[in-house]
N, C-alpha and C positions, 0 to 999 in steps of 0.2 A: 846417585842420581842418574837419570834417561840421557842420555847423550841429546837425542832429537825430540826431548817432550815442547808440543808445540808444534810441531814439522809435519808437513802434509805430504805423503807423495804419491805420484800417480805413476800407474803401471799399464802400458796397452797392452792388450791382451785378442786375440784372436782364435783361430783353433790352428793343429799343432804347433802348441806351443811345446816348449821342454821343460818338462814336469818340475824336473829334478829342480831343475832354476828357481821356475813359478813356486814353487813349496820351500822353497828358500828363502824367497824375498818375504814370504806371510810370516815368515817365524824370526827372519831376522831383523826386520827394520822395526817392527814391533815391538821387541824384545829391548831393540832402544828408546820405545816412547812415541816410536813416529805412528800418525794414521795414516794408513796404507788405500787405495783406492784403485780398484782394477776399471779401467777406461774401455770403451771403445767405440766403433760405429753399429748402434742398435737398430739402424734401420726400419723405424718406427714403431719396433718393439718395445714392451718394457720388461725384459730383458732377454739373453739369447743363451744359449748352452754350447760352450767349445768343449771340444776335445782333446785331449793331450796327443804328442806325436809317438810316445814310448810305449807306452801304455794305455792309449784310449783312454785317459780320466776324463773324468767330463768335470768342468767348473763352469758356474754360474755365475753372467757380467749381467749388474743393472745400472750399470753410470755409464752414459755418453761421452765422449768430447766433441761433439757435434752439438753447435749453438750454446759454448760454455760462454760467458761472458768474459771479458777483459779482466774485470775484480775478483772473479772465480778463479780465473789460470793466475793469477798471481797470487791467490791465498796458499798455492803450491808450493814446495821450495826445492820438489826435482818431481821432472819427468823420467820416463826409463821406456825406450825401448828395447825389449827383450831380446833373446837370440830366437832361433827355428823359422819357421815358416809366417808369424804372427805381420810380422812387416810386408812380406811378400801377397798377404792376404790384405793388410788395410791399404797397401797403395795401389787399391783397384779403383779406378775410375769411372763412371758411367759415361762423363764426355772427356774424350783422349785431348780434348783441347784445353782442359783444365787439370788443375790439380788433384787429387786424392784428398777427399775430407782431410783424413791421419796428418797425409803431408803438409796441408794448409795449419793444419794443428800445432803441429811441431815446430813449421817454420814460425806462428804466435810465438810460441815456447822461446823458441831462439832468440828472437827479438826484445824476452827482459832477461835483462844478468842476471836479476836477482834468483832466475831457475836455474837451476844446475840441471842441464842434459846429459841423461846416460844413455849411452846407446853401447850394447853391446852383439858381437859377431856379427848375423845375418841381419842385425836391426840396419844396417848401414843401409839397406833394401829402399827402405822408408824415405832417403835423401836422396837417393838416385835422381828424381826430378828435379829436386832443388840442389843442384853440387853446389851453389854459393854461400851456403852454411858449412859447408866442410873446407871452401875451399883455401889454400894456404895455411890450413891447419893440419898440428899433429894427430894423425888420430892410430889407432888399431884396431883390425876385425879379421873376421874369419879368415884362413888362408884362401877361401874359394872367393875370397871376395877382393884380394889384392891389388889386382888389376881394373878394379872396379872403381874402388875409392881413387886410385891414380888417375885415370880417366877422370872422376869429380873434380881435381887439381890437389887434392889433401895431398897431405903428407906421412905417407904411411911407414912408420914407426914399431920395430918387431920387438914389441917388450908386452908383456898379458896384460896391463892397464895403461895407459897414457892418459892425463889429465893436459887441459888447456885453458884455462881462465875456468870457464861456465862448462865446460863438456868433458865427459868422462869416457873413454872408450875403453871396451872388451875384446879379449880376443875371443874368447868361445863362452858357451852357454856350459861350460866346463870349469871355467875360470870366475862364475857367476861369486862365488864365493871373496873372491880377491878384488872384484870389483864393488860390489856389495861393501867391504869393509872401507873401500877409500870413499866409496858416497859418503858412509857413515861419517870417516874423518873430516871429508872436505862441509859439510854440513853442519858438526859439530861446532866446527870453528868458524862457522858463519853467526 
């Protein structure tokens, strides 16, 4: 039997993304039964074409998370922010006085248990405006980013995954693999 048949989960995705990762998560969360779902901000497109960071792949996004409904994000049962530049590109804001669509997404996300958030390496990018979701938590991410989560108030923690009730963190878009496997577990046994 699927470990996660039943299981919804959503992926943001933007352009340089790391391929290697994104071509990871299509074949392995699937592979347990879950439906997989590449997110992002489409900008009144119906849909957009990113790029890969390695290799220039190009992958095609036609699901929003902008104006998902409440009953929507919680038909979820994990969000994933990726490693690479993907974070760095949705927490753009048009007004500096508000948040980043992504970020308002995510902090939704945060706010039911029932989602398991992953965020792995550079995805920490993405919380940078909101540190009150990390803060006082164990997390792990990139080494370039250290200093960064400290500053949010987390607790950064030098092990390739660390898990915390609902949130999952990665060290690298390297470690995609090892992360990926403890979603699968901590989901299964949801």
């Amino acid at each position: 039997m699927q470990a996660l048949q039943g299981k919804k989960i959503g992926i943001l995705l933007e352009s340089d993304f790391y391929e290697p990762e994104i071509y990871y998560y299509q074949r392995r969360f699937p592979e347990e039964g879950a439906e997989l779902h590449f997110l992002t901000r489409l900008w009144g497109q119906p849909h957009l074409t990113f790029h890969g960071h390695e290799w220039h792949n190009p992958m095609e996004c036609h699901e929003s998370f902008e104006n998902m409904s409440d009953a929507e994000l919680r038909s979820y049962s994990a969000i994933i922010v990726p490693s690479g530049m993907v974070s760095d590109r949705l927490r753009y804001t048009d007004d500096v006085n508000k948040l980043a669509p992504a970020t308002e997404f995510i902090k939704r996300a945060f706010a039911e248990k029932s989602i398991l958030k992953g965020i792995i390496c550079h995805g920490m990018w993405l919380i940078a405006s909101a540190p009150e979701l990390v803060r006082g938590r164990p997390v792990v991410c990139h080494n370039n980013l250290v200093g960064d989560v400290r500053n949010m108030g987390a607790i950064y923690t030098d092990q390739d995954v660390v898990v915390d009730g609902d949130l999952v963190t990665g060290r690298s878009g390297g470690h995609c693999h090892l992360f990926a496997h403890k979603i699968v577990e901590l989901l299964a046994e949801r």
